[in-house]
VMD Tcl script that draws the C-alpha trace (Angstrom):
set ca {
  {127.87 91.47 -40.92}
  {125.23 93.74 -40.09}
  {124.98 97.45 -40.43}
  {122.93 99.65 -38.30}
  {122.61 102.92 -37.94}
  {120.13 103.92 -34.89}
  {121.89 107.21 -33.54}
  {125.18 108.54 -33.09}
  {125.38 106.41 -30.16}
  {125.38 103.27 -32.27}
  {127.83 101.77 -34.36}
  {128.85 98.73 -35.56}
  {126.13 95.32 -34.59}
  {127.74 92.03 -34.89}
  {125.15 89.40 -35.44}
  {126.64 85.59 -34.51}
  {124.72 82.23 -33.30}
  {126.59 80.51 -30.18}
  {127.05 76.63 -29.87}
  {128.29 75.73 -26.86}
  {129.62 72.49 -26.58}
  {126.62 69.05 -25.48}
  {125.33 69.10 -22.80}
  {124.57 72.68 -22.25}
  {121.09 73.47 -24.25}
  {121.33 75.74 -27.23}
  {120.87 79.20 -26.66}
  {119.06 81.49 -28.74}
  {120.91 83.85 -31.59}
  {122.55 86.83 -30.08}
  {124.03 90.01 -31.22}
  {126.74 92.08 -30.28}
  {126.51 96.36 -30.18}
  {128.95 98.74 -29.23}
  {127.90 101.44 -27.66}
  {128.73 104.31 -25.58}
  {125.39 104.74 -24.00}
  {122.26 102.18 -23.93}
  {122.34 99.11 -26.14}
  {118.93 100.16 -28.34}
  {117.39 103.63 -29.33}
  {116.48 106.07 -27.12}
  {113.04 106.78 -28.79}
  {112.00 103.14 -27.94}
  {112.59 103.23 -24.24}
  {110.25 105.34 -22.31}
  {112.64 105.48 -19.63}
  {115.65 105.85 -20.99}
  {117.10 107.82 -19.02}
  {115.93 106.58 -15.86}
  {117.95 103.50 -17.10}
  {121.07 105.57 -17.85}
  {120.75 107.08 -14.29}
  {120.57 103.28 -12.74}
  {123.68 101.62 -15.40}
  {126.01 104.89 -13.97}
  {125.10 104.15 -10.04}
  {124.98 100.72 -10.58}
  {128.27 100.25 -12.30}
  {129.40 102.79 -9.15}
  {128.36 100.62 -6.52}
  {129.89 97.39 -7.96}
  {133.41 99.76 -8.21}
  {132.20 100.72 -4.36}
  {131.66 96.48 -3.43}
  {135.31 95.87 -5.31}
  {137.30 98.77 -2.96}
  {135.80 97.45 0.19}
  {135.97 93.53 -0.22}
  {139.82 94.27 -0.57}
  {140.07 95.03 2.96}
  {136.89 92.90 3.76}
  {139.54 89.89 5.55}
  {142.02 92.09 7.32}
  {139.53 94.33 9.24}
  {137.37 92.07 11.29}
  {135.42 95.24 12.25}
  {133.89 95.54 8.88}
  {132.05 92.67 9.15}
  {127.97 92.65 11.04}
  {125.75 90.33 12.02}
  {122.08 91.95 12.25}
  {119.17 90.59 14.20}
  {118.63 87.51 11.90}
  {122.11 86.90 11.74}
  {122.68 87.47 8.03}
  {126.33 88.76 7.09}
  {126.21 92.41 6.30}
  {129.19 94.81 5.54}
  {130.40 98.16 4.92}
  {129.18 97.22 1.08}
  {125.70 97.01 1.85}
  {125.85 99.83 3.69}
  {127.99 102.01 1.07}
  {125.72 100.59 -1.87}
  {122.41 101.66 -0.54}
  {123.77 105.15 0.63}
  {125.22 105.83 -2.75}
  {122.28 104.61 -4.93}
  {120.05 106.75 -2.73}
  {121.91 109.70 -3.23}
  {122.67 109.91 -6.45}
  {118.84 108.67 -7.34}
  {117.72 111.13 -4.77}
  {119.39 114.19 -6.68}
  {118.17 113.39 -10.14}
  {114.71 111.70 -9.14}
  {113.79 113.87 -5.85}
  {110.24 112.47 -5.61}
  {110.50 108.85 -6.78}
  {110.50 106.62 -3.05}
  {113.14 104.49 -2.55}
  {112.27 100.41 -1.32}
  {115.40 99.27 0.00}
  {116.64 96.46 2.50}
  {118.89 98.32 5.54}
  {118.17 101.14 7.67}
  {120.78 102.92 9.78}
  {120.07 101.81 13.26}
  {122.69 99.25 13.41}
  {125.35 101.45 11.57}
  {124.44 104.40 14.31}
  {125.07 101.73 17.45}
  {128.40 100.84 15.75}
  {131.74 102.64 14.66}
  {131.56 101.99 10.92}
  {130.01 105.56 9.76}
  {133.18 106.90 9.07}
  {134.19 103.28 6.71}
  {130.73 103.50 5.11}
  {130.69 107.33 4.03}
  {134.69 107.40 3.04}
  {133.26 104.33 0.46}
  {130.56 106.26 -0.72}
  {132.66 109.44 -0.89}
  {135.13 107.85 -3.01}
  {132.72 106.43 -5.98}
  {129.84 109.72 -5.94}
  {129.71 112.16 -7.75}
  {130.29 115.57 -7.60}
  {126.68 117.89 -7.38}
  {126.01 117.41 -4.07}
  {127.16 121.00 -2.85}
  {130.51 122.69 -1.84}
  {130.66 120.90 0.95}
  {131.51 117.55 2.07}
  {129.58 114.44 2.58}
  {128.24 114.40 6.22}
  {127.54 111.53 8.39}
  {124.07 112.55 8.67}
  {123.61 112.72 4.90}
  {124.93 109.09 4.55}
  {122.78 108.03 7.19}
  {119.35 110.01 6.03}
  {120.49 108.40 2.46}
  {120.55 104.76 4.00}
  {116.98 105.63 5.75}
  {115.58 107.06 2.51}
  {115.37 102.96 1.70}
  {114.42 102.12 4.90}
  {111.11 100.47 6.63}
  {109.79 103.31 7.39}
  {110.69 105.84 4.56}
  {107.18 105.61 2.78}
  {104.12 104.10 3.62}
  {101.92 102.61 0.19}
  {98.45 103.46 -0.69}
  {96.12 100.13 0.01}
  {94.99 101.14 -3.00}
  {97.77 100.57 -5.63}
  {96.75 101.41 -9.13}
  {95.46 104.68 -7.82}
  {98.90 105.77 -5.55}
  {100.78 103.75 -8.36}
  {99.51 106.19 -10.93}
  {101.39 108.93 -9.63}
  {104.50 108.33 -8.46}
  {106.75 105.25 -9.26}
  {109.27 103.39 -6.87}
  {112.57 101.40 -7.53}
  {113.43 98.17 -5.40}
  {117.44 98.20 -4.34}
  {119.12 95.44 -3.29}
  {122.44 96.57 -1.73}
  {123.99 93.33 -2.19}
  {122.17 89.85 -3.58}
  {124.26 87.11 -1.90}
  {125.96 88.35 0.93}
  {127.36 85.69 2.12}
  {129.17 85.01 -1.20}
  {130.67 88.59 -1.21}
  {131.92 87.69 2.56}
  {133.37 84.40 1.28}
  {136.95 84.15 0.48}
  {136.49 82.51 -2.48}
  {135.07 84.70 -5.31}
  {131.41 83.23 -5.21}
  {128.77 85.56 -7.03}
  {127.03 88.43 -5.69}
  {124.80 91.08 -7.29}
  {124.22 95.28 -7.32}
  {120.67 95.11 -8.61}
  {117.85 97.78 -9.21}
  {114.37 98.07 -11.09}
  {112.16 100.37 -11.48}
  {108.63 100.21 -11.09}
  {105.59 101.68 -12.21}
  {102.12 101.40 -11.54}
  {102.96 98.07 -10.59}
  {104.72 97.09 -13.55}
  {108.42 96.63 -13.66}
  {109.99 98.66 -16.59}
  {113.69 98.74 -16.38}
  {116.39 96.43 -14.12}
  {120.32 96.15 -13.75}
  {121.92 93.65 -12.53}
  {125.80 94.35 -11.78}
  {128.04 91.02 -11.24}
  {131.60 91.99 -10.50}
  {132.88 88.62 -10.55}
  {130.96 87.00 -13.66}
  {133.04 85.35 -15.58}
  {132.02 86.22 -19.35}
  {130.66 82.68 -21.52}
  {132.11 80.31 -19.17}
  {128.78 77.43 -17.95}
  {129.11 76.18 -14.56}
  {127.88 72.52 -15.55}
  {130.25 70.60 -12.83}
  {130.98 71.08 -9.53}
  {134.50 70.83 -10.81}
  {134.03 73.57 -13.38}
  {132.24 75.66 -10.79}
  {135.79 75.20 -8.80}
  {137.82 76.96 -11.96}
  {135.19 79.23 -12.48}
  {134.93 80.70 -8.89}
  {138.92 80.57 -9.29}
  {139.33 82.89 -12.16}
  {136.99 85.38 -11.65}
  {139.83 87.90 -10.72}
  {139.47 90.81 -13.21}
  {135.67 89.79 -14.50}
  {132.29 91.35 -13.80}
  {128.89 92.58 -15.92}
  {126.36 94.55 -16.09}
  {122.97 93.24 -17.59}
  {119.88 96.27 -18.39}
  {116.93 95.30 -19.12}
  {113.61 98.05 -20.18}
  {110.53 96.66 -21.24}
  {109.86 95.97 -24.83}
  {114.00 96.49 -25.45}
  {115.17 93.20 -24.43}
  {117.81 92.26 -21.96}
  {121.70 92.90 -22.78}
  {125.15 92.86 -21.03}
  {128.94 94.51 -21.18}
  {131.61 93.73 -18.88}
  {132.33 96.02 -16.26}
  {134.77 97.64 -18.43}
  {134.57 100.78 -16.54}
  {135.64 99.22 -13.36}
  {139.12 97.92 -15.16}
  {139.64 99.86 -17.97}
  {137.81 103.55 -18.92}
  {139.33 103.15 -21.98}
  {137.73 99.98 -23.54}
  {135.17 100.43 -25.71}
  {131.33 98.87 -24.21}
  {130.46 96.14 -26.48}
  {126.52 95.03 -25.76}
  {125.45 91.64 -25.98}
  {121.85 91.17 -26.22}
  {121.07 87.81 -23.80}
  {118.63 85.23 -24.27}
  {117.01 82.32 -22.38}
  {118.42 78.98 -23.58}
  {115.96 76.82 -25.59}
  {115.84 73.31 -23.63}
  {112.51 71.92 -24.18}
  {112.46 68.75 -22.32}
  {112.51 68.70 -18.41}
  {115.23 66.05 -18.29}
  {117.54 68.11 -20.53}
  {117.26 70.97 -18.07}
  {120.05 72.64 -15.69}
  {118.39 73.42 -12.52}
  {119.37 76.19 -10.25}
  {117.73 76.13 -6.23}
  {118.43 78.11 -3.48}
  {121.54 77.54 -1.71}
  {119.25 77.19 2.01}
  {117.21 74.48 0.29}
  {117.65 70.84 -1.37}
  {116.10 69.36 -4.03}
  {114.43 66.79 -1.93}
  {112.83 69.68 -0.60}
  {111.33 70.28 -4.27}
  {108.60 69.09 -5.81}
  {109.94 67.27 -9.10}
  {112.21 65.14 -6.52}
  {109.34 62.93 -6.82}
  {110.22 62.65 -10.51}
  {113.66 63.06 -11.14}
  {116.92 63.09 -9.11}
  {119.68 65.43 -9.32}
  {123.19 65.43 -10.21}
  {125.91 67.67 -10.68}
  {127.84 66.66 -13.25}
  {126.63 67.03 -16.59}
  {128.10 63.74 -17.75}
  {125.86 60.85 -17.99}
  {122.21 62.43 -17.12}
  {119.86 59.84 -17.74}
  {115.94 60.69 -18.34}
  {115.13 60.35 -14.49}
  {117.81 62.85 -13.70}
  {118.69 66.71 -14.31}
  {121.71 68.48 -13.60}
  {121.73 71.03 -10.79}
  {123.92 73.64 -11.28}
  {126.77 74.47 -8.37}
  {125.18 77.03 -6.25}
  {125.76 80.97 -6.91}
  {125.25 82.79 -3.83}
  {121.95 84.78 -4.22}
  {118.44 84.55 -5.79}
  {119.32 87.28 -8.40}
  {122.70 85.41 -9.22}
  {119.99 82.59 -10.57}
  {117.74 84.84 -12.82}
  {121.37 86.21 -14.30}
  {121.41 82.32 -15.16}
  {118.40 82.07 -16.65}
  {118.78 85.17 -19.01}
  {122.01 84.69 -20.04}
  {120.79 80.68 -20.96}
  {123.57 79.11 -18.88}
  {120.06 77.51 -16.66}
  {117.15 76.84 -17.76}
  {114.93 76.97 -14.62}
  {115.85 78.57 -11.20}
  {113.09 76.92 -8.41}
  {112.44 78.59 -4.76}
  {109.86 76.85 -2.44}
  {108.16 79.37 -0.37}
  {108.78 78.26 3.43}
  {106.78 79.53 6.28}
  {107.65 82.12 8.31}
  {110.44 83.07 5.83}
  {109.68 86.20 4.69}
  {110.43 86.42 0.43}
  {111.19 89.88 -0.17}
  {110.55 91.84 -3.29}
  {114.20 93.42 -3.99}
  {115.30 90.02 -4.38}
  {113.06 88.88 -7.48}
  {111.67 92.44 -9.12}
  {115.46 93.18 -11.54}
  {115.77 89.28 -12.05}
  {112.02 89.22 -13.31}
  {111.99 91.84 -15.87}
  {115.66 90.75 -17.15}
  {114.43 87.01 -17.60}
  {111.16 88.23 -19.03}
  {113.16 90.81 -21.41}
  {115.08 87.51 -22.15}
  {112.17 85.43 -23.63}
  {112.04 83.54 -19.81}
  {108.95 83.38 -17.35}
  {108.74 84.00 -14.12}
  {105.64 82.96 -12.44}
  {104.73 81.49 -8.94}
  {104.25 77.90 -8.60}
  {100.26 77.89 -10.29}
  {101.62 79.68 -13.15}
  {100.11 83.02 -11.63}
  {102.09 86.41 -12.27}
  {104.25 87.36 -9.19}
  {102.33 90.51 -7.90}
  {104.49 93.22 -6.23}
  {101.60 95.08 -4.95}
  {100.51 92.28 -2.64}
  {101.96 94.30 0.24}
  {100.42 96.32 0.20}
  {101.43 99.13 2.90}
  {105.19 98.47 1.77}
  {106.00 96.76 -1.17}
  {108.78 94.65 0.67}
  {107.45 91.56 0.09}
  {105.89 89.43 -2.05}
  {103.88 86.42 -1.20}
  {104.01 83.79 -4.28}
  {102.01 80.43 -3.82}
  {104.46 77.57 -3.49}
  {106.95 79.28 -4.46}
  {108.94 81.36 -7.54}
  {109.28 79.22 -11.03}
  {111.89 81.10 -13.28}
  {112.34 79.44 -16.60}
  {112.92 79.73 -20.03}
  {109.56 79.78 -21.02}
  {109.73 76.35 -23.35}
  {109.38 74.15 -19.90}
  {106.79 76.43 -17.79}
  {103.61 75.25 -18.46}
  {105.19 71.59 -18.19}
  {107.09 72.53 -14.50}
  {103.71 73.51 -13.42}
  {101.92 70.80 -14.23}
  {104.50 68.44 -13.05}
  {104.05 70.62 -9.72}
  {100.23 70.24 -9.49}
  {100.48 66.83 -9.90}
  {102.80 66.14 -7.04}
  {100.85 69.13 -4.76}
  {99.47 66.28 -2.34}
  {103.08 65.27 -1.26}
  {104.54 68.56 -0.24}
}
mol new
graphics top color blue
foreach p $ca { graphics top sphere $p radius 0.5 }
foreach p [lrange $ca 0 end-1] q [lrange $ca 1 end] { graphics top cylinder $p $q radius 0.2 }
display resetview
């Protein structure tokens, strides 16, 4: 056992090396800190508390996504469909709200980037579900009186399309102020699911273009437990009940998680894990994570290998995809905590790849000792849209990996670039 002492903050740091069991690539070492505030020293994270502001709202809006999927299935009115039909709820609403506003109070002049806007909650009768939500998980500071509609709805539109519009020229406006990408909910369509498939709370924080903090909340992770078979992934999504993290990541720190233990239990002491990527170094050895609207026909190494999902038997013209999790960000939580080792998108056109759902995932798979690149090995750049900063326009595609099999995924990619 190892003793540190960084502040008062910081006790006790466990330092252990996992094995999981074959097939599953070895992870890296890890270490364990308990902590009542951020896993490493103040006086080496520049925005420290920025990061404490985003672990207290984020760890409120996964409390806020708990409360409302409880009633999700016996209130059909809670449920939307917007223009492109994709599931949103009271959640998405509540989230986005209550991240604005408590962001809004300590951080008055950094811009929100956010997915919803109010226009569909104002041409519907779910104001009164969305603010009692956000009511119930705030906190106090925001005067003597009462939430308002109006200051739920003004909160939602602080995020919205039109909220801010970006210098073209981003290292100069970048200079000055900062922004933070919200995604209300990552995987909708798993929260709306009756079974307990993953969904995300995330939030980063950028500046001048560079991403310097993320969090990631996962109510329903289930702590050290690989999906490596579809029948595993049955069990898993089966006895989530009572689960959940939180993963932080700020540049130069590293990336780290605790279980929602604030969700269950106020009482249980925060015990910091510090995650890294696993250390596969062989294609064929890999777990593979896609998107759950593509195949892996659809993917470039289908040329090369085919894919199975059971980790029994892979031969070396096979990997093992990993049972979907709902959500891009639920993939880069893969990837950093080691349980994948690459998480592939294909860029489609006319599909639109927007930035809240890659900026947390990137810096908390970087933080991990993963890569995140597009599909030429090129950095992803979130200033490409310019006028926004909603979207981000990778060619090919997004490659997340552990770092060991990037340049190799690449050039396996280029090489196959005249079939797809």
């Amino acid at each position: 056992m190892v003793l540190l002492q960084y502040t008062c903050h910081f006790s006790t740091l466990r330092f252990f090396c996992l094995h999981p069991s074959s097939p599953t690539p070895l992870r890296r070492r890890s270490f364990t800190v308990r902590s009542t505030s951020l896993p490493f020293p103040k006086h080496k994270a520049t925005y420290h508390r920025e990061l404490e502001a985003a672990v207290d709202v984020v760890e409120r809006a996964c409390r806020l996504c708990i409360d409302v999927k409880k009633s999700l299935f016996s209130d059909e009115g809670r449920v939307l469909d917007k223009n492109d039909q994709t599931p949103v709820t009271v959640a998405d609403f509540g989230v986005q709200a209550l991240v604005s506003l408590e962001l809004s109070k300590l951080f008055p002049s950094i811009p929100l980037v956010a997915e919803e806007d109010s226009a569909i909650l104002r041409s519907n009768n779910l104001v009164d579900s969305v603010a009692s939500a956000v009511a119930d998980n705030a906190t106090s500071g925001f005067g003597d009186e009462p939430l308002t509609h109006s200051d739920v709805l003004e909160a939602i539109d602080r995020g919205g399309k039109d909220a801010v519009v970006f210098c073209t020229k981003p290292a100069t406006y970048w200079s000055i102020i900062s922004n933070q990408v919200l995604d209300p909910i990552d995987g909708t369509r798993g929260f709306l699911r009756g079974s307990e498939a993953l969904y995300v709370v995330g939030l980063a924080l950028v500046v001048e273009g560079e991403i310097v903090l993320g969090v990631m909340g996962c109510p329903n992770w289930l702590e050290d437990k690989p999906c490596t078979s579809t029948t595993s992934m049955q069990e898993y999504e089966s006895n989530q009940a009572g689960s959940g993290i939180i993963m932080v990541s700020h540049v130069g720190c590293g990336t780290w998680t605790k279980k929602l233990s604030s969700i269950q239990d106020t009482k249980t002491l925060d015990y910091w894990t510090r995650c890294s990527v696993d250390r596969c170094c062989l294609v064929h050895k890999a777990s593979f994570c896609i998107p759950d609207s593509q195949t892996w026909e659809s993917l470039p190494l289908s040329a090369l290998f085919n894919a199975k999902n059971d980790a029994d038997n892979i031969g070396d013209d096979e990997i093992l995809l990993v049972p979907t999790c709902c959500g891009s960000l639920c993939k880069y939580l893969m990837v950093a905590t080691g349980r994948a080792s690459v998480f592939i998108l294909r860029a489609r056109a006319q599909t639109i790849i927007k930035a809240w759902d890659h900026a947390v995932g990137i810096i908390c798979v970087h933080e991990a000792g993963g890569k995140v690149t597009d599909w030429r090995g090129s950095p992803i750049d979130l200033d490409a849209d310019q006028a926004e900063r909603r979207a981000i326009f990778p060619s090919g595609g997004v490659l997340v990996t552990n770092d060991n099999l990037h340049h190799q995924i690449v050039e396996m990619i280029s090489s196959r670039s005249s079939i797809f």
